[in-house]
C-alpha positions in Angstrom: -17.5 12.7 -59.0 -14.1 14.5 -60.6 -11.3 12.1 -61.8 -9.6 13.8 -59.1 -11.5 12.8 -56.4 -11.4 8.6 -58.1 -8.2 8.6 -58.0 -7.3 9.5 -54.8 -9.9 6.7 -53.7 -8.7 4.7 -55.5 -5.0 5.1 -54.6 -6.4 4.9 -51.0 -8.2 1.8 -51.2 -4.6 0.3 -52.9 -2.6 1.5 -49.8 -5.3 0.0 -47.5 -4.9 -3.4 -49.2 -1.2 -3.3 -49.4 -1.1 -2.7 -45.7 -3.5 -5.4 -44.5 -1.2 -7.7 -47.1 1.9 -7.1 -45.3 0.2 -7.1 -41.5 -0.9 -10.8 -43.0 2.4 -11.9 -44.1 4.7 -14.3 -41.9 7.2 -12.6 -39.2 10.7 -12.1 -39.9 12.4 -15.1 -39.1 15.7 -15.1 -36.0 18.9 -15.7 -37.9 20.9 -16.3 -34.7 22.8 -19.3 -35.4 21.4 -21.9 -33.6 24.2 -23.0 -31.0 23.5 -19.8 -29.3 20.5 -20.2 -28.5 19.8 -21.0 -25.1 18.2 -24.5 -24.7 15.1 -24.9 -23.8 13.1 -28.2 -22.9 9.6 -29.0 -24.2 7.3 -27.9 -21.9 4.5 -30.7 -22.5 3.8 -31.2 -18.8 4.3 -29.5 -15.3 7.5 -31.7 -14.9 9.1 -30.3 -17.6 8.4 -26.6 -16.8 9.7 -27.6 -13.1 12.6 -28.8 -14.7 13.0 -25.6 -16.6 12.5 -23.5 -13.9 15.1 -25.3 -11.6 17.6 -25.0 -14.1 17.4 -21.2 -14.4 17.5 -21.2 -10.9 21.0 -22.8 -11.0 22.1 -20.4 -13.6 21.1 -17.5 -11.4 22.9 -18.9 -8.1 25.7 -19.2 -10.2 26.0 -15.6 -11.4 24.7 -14.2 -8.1 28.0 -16.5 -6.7 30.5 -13.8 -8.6 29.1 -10.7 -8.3 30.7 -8.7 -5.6 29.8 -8.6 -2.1 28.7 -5.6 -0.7 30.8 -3.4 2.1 30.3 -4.8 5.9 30.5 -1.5 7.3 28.5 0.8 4.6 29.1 4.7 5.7 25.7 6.5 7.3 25.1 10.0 6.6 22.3 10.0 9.4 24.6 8.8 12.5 27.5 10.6 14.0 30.8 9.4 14.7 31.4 7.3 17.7 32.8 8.8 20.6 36.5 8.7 21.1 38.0 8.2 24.3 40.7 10.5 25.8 43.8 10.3 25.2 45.9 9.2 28.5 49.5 10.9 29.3 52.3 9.0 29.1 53.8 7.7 31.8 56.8 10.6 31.9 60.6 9.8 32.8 61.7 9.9 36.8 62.5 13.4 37.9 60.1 15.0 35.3 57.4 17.0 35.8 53.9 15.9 34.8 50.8 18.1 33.6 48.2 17.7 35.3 44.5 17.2 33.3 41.4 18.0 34.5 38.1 16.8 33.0 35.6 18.5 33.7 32.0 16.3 33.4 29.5 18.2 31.8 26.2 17.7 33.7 23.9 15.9 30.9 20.7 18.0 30.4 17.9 15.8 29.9 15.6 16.1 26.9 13.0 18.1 27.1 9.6 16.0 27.5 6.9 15.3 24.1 4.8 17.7 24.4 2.0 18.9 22.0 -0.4 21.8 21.6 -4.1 20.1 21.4 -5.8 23.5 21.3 -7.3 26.8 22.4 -10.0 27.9 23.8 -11.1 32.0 23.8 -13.4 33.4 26.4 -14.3 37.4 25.7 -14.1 38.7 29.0 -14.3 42.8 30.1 -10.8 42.8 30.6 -9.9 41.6 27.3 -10.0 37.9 25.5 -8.7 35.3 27.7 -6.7 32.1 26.5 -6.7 28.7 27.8 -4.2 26.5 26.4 -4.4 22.3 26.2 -1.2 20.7 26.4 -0.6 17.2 25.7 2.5 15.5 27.3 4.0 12.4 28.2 2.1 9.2 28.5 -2.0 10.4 29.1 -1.0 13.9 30.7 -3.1 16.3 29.7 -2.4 20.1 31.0 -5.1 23.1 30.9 -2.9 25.8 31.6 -3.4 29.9 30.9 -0.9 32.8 31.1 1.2 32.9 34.4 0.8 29.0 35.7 3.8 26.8 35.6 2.6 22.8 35.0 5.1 19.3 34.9 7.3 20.9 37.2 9.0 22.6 34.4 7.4 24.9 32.6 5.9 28.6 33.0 3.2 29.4 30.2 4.3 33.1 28.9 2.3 33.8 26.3 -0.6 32.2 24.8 -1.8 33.5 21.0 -4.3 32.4 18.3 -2.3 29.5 17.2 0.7 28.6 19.6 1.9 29.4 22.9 5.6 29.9 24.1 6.6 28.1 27.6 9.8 29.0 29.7 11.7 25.9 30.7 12.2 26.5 34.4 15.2 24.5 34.9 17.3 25.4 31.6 15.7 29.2 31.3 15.1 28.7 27.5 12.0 29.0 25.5 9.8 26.6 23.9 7.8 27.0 21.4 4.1 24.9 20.5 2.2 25.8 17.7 -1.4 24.2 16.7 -0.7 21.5 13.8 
């Protein structure tokens, strides 16, 4: 063993000893002044730790009491404006003239039914593959439908591919689109 090699043992084995002194050593003490601390009551029993607990309870009441309250009517990014209602003319003088204003109602278009593309089934035929589609709509409905029928009174199946099928809405003449999820 080289006196290099003792030493640094050694001086090892002095750190080690130093720091298991210090770990040993009392905690350093609070020096808050002791009317700022919060006072606490013994807790030798569960009526004293009721106590305790009721007390912070108070204290919370009483801050919750001034914080602000917040807004009644808090804005919603997720919901439109109400609808206003028209403005009505006012009554205009004798002898005058008066627009007249026509409102037209828009005929409401109702939404287009849930429905969902359960699957597809391929049968190589002569002529080519043929599709059959399974459509799932409202309530238990259940459609089997291939290219060409019209089903729900609505609908006309157009095309039917690997994974979707596109439907013409009968009584709107747009397109709708299912896919397989």
């Amino acid at each position: 063993m080289t006196i290099t090699r003792a030493a640094a043992i050694v001086s090892g084995g002095a750190l080690l000893v130093a720091w298991f002194a210090a770990a040993g050593s009392a905690p350093e003490q609070d020096v808050a002044p002791v009317g700022d601390r919060a006072q606490s009551t013994a807790t030798s029993g569960p009526g004293s730790v009721a106590a305790e607990v009721e007390q912070q309870a108070v204290r919370l009441r009483e801050r919750l009491a001034q914080a602000p309250l917040p807004d009644v009517q808090p804005r919603n990014p997720f919901s439109f404006a109400p609808v206003r209602a028209p403005r009505r003319l006012a009554s205009a003088a004798i002898g005058t003239v008066q627009a007249a204003t026509v409102i037209s109602e828009v005929p409401s278009v109702a939404s287009p039914p849930p429905l969902t593309l359960m699957g597809i089934a391929e049968e190589p035929s002569f002529e080519g593959t043929h599709r059959t589609a399974v459509i799932g709509g409202a309530g238990d409905a259940v459609y089997i439908v291939m290219e060409g029928q019209t089903f729900a009174d609505r609908y006309k199946v157009k095309t039917i591919g690997v994974d979707a099928i596109e439907l013409e809405d009968l009584q709107t003449g747009g397109f709708r689109r299912l896919a397989l999820r």
